[in-house]
N, C-alpha and C positions, 0 to 999 in steps of 0.2 A: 805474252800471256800473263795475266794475273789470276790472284783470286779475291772475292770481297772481301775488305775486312767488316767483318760483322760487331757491330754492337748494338747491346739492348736496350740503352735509355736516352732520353730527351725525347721520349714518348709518354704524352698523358693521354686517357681517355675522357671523353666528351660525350657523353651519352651515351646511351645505348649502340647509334648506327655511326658515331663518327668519330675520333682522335684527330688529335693536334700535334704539332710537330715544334721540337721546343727548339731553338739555335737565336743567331743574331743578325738572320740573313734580315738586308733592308728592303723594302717593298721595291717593285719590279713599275716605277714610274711615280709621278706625283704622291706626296703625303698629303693629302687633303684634308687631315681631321686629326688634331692629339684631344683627347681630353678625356676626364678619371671618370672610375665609379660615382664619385659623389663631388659637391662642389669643394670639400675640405680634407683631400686624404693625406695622409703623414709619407714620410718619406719610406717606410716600411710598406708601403702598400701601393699596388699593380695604376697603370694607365693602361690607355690603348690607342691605337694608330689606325688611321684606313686611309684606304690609296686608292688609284686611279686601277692595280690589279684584281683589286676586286676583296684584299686581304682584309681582317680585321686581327690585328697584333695584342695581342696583351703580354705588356713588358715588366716583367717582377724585379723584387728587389735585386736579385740575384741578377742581372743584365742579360738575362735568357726574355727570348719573346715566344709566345706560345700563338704557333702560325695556324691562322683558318682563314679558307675563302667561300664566303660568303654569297660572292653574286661573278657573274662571264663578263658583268659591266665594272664599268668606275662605282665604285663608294663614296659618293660627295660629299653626303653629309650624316652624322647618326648624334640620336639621343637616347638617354636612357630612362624609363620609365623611376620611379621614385620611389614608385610602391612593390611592383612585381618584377622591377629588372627587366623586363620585355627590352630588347635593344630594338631600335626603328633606325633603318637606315636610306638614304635614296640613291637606288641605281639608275646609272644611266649612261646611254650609247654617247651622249652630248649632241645628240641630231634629234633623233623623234620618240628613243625610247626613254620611257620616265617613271619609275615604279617606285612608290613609296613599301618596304615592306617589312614587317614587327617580325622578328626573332627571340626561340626563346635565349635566355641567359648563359644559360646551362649547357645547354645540345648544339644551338645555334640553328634548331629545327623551324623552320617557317610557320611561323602559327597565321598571318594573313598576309597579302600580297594586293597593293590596288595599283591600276595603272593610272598616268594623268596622262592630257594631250600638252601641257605645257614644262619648261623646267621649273624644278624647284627649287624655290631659296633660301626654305627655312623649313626645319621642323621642332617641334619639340612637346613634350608632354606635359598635364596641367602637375600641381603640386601634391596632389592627391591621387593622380595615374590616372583619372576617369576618360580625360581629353588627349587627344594627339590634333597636333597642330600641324597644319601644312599652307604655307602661302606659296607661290605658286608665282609665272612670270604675267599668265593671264589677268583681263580686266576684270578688277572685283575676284582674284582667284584665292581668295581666300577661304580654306576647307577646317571644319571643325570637326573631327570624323571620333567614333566610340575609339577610345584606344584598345580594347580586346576583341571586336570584332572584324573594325575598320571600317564599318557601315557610316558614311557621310550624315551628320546631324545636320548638317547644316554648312552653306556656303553662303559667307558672309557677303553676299550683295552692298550691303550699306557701307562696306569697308571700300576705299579709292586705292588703286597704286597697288604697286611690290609690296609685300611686307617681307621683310626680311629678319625681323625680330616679334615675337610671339610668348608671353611670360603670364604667368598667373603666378598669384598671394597664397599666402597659405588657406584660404578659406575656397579657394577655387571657385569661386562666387564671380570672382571680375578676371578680364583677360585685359594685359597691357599691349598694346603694338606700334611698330614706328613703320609706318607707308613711305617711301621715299616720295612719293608725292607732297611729304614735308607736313605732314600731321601725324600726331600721335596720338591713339584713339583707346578709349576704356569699354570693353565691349561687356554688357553684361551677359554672363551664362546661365544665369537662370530663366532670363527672358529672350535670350540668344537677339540681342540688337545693343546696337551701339549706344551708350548713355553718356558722353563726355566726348571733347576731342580739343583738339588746340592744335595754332598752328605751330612748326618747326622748321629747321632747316632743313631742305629737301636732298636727297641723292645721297644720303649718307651709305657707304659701306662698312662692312666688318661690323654691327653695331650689336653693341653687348651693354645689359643691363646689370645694373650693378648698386651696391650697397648694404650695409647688415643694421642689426640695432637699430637706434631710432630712425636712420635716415635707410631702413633695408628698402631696396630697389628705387632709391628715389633719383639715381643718376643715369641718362644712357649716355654714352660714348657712342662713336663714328667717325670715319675720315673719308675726306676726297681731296682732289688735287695739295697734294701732301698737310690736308691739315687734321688736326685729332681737334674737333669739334666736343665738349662735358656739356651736356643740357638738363635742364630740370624736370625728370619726368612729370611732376605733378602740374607742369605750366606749357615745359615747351620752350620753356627761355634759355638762349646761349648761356650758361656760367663762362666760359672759358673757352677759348681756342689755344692750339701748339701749335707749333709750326715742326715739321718731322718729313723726313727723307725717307718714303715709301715704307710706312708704318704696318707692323704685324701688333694687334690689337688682343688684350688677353686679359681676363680678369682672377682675382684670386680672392677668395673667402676663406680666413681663419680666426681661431679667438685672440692673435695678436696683432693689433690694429695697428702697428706699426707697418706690419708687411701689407694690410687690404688696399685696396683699393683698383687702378686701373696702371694695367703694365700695357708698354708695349717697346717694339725695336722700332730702332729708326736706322737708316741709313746715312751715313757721314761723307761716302763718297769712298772711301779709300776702307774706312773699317765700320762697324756698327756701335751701335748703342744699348744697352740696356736699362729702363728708363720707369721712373714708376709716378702715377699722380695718386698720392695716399690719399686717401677715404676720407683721414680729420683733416686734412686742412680744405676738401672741400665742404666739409661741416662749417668751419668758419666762417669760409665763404658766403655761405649759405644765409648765414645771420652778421657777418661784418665786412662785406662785398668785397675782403680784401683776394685778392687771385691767387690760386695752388698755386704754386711751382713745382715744374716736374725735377723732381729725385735724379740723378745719375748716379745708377747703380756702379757699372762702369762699362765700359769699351772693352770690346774686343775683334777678335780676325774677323777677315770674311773665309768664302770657299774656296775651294780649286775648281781646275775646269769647268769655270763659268756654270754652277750650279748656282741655285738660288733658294733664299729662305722661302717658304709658302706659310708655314702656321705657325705658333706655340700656344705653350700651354705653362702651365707652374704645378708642384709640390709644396711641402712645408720649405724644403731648402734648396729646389733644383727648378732650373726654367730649360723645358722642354722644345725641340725646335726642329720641325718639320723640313725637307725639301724637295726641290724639283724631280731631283735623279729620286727620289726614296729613299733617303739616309734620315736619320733622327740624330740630333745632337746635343748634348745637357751644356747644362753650366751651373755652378752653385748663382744664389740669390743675394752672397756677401758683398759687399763692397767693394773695389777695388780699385788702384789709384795708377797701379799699372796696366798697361795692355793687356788683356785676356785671354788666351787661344781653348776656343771651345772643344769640349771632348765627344768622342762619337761614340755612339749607343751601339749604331748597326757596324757591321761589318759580314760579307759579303762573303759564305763559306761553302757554297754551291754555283755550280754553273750549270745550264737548261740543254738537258735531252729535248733535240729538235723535230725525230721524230722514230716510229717504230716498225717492225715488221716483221713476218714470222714464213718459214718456207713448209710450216709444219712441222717439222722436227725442232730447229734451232730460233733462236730470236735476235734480231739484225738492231743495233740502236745506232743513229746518227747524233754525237753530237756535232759542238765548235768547230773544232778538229779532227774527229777522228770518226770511222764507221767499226764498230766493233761485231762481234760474234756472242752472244752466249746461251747459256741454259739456267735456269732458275734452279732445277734440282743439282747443280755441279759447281753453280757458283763459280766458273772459270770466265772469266772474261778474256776473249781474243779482239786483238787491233787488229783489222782486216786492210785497210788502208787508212789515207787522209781523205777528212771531207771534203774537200775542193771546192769549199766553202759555197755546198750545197745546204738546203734546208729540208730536203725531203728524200724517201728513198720507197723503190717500189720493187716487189721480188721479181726475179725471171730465172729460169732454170737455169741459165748462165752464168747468173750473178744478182747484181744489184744493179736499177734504173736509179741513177741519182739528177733531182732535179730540185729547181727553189718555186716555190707558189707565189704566184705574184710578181714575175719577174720575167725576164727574156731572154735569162743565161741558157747557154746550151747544154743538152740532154745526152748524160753520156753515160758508158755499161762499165762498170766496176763486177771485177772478178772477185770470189770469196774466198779462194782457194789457199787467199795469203803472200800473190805474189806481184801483188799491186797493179796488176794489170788494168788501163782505163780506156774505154772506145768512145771518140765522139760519137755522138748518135746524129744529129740534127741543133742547130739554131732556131728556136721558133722563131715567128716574125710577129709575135706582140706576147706580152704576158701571160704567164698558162695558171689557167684558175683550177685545171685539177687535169691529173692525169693518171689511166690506169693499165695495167702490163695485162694483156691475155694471149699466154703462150709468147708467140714470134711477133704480136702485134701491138702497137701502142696506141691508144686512144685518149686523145688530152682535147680543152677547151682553151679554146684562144677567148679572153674576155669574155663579153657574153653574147657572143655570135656566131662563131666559130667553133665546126668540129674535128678535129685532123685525124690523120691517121699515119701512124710510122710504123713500115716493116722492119724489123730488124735482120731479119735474113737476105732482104735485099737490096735494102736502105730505099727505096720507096718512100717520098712524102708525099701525101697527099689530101685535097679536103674535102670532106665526106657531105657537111651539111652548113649551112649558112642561113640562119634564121635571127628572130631576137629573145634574149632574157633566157639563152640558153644555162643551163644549171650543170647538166651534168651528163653523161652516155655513157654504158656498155654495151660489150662487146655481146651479143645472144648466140653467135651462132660465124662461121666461115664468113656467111655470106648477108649478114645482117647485125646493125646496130640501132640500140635504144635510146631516145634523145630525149633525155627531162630538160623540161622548161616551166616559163608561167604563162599559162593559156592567156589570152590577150583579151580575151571577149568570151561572150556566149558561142556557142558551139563549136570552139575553139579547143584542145587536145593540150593536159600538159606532156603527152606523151607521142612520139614520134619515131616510126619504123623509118629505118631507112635502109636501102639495099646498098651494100658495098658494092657493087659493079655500076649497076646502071643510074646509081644517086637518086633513086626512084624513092618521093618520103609519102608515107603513109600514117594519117592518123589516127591513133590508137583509139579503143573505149577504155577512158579512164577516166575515176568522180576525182575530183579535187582541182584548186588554182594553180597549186604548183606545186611541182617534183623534184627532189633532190636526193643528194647523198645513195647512188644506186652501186648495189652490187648483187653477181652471182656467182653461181660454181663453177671457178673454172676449169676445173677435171671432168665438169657436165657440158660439154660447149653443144647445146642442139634449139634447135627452134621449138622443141616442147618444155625446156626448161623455164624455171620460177625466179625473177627476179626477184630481188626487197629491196626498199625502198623508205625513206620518208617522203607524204605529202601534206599539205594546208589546205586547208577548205574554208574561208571566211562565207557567215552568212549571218544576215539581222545583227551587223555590230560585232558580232562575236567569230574568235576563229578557234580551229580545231587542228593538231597535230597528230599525226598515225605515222605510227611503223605498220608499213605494209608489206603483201606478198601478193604480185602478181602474175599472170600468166598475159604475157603477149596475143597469144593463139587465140584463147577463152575470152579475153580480158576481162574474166574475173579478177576481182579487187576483195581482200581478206585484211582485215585489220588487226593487227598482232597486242599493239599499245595504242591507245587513246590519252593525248593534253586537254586540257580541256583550253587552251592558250596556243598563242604561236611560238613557234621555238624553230628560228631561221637557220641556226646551227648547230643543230643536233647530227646525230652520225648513227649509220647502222650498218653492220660488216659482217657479212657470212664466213663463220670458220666451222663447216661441219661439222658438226652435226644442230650447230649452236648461233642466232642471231642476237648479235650486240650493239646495242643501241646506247645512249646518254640522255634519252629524251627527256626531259625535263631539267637537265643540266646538273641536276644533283647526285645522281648516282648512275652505278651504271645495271642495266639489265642486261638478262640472254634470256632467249626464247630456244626451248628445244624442238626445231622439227622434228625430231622422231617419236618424244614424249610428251607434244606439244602444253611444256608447262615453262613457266617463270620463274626467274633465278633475280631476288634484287641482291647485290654487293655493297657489305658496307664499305662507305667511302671512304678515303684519307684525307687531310688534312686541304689538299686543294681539289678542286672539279676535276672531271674525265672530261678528256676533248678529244682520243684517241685509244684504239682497241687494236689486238693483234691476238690470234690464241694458234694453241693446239689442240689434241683432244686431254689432254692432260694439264693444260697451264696455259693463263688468260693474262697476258701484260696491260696494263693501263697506261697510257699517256697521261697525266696531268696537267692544268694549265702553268705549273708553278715549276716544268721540267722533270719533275721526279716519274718514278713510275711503281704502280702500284701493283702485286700479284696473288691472283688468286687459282683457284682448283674449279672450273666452270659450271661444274654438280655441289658446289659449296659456298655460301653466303661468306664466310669469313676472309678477313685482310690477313692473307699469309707474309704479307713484307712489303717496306719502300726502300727502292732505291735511288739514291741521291749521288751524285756527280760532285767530285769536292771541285776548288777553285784550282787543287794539287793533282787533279786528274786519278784520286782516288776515288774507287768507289766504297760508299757504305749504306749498311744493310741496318735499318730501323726495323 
């Protein structure tokens, strides 16, 4: 038994509805973006980082990162507007979801959201903010959309190819871009059509524009099969090729032209590079065709455990460097004649609460290791047992159901009583995509076709239903269960009675394509009771999200929350008297069935994915592991808590 140790700070606020969380914990996968407020900040002033978890980091002088998540997807790519700070960022599944969408500065509040049907490769905003740029993997997918509303001006048809580089002048009058179709094309924006083009070398990546003073933007950069390509934006012609060992590509603007120009890492095989082609001697070049040579800043280590570099970026006197795992690492910009061993930004001071649960009185947390006991008001945390290196956990009067989602490890009954007692329950026989306890019964999905059922009192397996694009089932009743699915066709049911004895399935009346995320009262088990639910309803293009409430019997359907979008992973969990949902994935609500009103809770620093209450106190799951608490009659963030790497806990 312990207790939290509580402290009050490395908490900032973030607007109105949301705070950040300050530490040096590294993103949770890929660093897929470094780069600053502006194109010239000093060493005294913030960057930022985003990742495949969805994070956007701003890291101050001080080596504190000030943690927000942003999006349930990856963060591939962001830019910053010039004029208003608007940050534009693109999320995405890496399959079919692809959402370009403007945040504010400040709040990190969504001011617009567009989706595309293609990936995106590039965005960025004109010199004057009026433009947000988006090229796209589509033919001709080139988007020139209002940067404040995100209403699409125009899709440039006349443009060929990927673009992956996108830059306006200070007059915002012309738009430069490099199609990897191997032209580079001068678009004008006041007539919105192309007025110039030339050809170039084609398939370039990573490619940044670059230049100040007289020659400002007059060089792009790009590499493929390890080479770093310098061309003349105003022609298109090769200046120069390097030869370079899987090059990270990085530009920097300051008023000391000594340091401008184009940086980048190379790889040596055994250690790296750091490397620069300054800005004047491509000037020379330019007028006495003699060739830059690239700078050797100097050499230094590589990583451990086969991680790998992904981005950098620069300061006045620090070069920024992104990885695989999500670690950020500096180095100065000095020279140096020895070896170099790079120093690390992030360091790693939390580990992820896996999942949560409540029996009504007490609250059950699973992490790594351990399944614990506590209470928010007593602040006493109890170790109940070991995980047994489960990922989930589900109440039963006996104890704890522990199982992993997604997997085919077997299903077994943990006592809470403290005396470690553990029952196997069952082996599934494929992967369980969701499983729920009512009373003495257990009701899980195998994939998505499969619906089982485990007695626990008399170990009993059995399988209830066997359909396709099965989602989800409770338990209604002794002798009946509810089986969400996605309706296949027209007059097709994403809802499914099915009789526990004679396997007899019956299709419900219910509007929507498909159903998920169901639960009810399990101290109400009868055939007049009200499930909730989320369903989607796609129609003319467009789809629609509800938390709903329905009745079986009646099959009346009541709509609680309206998306005006689809939201595939949303969640909604009855804890009487109170339904809590995420739907929109930013915050979390509750609906009171008895006062039938709305409750939104300000958020913490990462998304809800996860909900457990009582009648007095409502735990969050976070996607970032933490858990967030509130009062379920009260809008306010009463506390986060965080799991150290020391198996401490602490109270933000």
């Amino acid at each position: 038994m312990k207790h939290l140790f509580i402290i009050f700070f490395l908490l900032a606020p973030l607007g109105i509805f949301s705070q950040t969380i300050d530490s040096t914990q590294s993103h949770e996968g890929k660093v897929n973006f470094l780069f600053s407020p502006d194109s010239s900040f000093s060493a005294q002033e913030s960057f930022y980082s985003a990742g495949n978890d969805g994070f956007i980091i701003k890291w101050t002088s001080d080596g504190m990162g000030e943690h927000y998540q942003v999006s349930e997807l990856q963060v591939r790519l962001v830019a910053k507007n010039p004029v208003s700070g608007d940050i534009a960022v693109y999320e995405t599944d890496g399959i079919s979801n692809h959402r370009l969408t403007v945040l504010d500065e400040k709040t990190y509040t969504k001011k617009f959201s567009k989706k595309f049907a293609n990936s995106i490769v590039s965005i960025s905003f004109s010199s004057r903010g009026k433009y947000l740029f988006a090229g796209t993997t589509a033919v001709n997918g080139t988007f020139i959309l209002n940067a404040t509303t995100g209403t699409v001006i125009k899709k440039a048809t006349d443009v060929s190819g990927i673009v992956p580089l996108i830059l306006t002048g200070d007059s915002e009058k012309t738009a430069i871009m490099y199609s990897k179709s191997g032209t580079i094309y001068y678009y004008d924006l006041l007539k919105m059509k192309v007025k110039a083009q030339f050809s170039a070398p084609a398939s370039l990546n990573q490619t940044v524009l670059f230049g100040t003073g007289n020659v400002k933007n007059r060089f792009i950069a790009g590499e493929k099969n390890n080479s770093i390509y310098v061309l003349d934006a105003t022609s298109g012609k090769t200046l120069a090729t390097y030869q370079a060992g899987s090059p990270i590509l990085f530009v920097y603007k300051n008023s000391n032209e000594e340091k401008q120009g184009l940086y980048y890492i190379a790889d040596s095989g055994k250690n790296f590079s750091l490397n620069l082609i300054r800005q004047q001697d491509l000037k020379i070049q330019l007028s006495e065709k003699t060739p830059a040579r690239p700078l050797i800043i100097k050499n230094f280590t590589g990583l451990k455990n086969r991680d790998t570099f992904t981005c950098a970026a620069k300061n006045s006197g620090t070069v920024l460097i992104g990885t695989q795992a999500g670690n950020i690492y500096s180095m100065t910009d000095i020279p140096e004649s020895e070896l170099y061993t790079i120093s690390s930004v992030t360091e790693n001071m939390y580990q992820k609460v896996y999942d949560i649960d409540s029996d009504g009185q007490f609250f059950y947390i699973l992490t790594r290791n351990s399944l614990y006991k506590t209470s928010y008001d007593t602040k006493v945390m109890t170790r109940i047992t070991s995980s047994f290196s489960q990922t989930n956990i589900s109440k039963h009067a006996d104890g704890l159901v522990l199982w992993t989602k997604n997997a085919s490890r077997q299903v077994q009954l943990v006592s809470v009583d403290g005396s470690e007692n553990s029952r196997q329950l069952f082996t599934p026989s494929a992967q369980i995509r969701n499983l729920r306890v009512f009373k003495d019964k257990i009701i899980y999905i195998l994939g998505t076709s499969i619906v089982g059922m485990y007695d626990i009192a008399t170990g009993e397996n059995s399988t209830l239903y066997t359909g396709t694009s099965v989602q989800d089932a409770v338990m209604l009743s002794s002798s009946h269960v509810i089986v969400a699915k996605t309706a296949t066709g027209k007059g097709d049911s994403a809802m499914v009675s099915v009789n526990i004895e004679t396997k007899e399935t019956v299709p419900l009346k219910f509007t929507g394509d498909v159903a998920f995320s169901l639960s009810c009262d399990n101290s109400n088990s009868n055939e007049n009771q009200t499930i909730y639910g989320i369903s989607i309803n796609s129609e003319n293009g467009s789809s629609k999200t509800e938390v709903f409430s329905y009745s079986p019997k009646s099959g009346i359907k009541t709509s609680l929350f309206t998306l005006q979008a689809e939201d595939t992973t949303a969640f909604a969990e009855i804890s009487y008297p109170f339904i809590f949902t995420n739907i929109g994935k930013n915050q979390i609500r509750a609906y009171s069935i008895l006062a039938k009103k709305t409750t939104t809770f300000h958020r913490s620093a990462s998304m809800p994915m996860k909900s457990a209450g009582t009648k007095s106190r409502l735990a969050v799951l976070n996607y970032n592991g933490s858990i967030s608490w509130y009062e379920p009659n009260s809008q306010n963030l009463l506390a986060d808590w965080y799991l150290t790497t020391d198996g401490d806990w602490i109270e933000f």
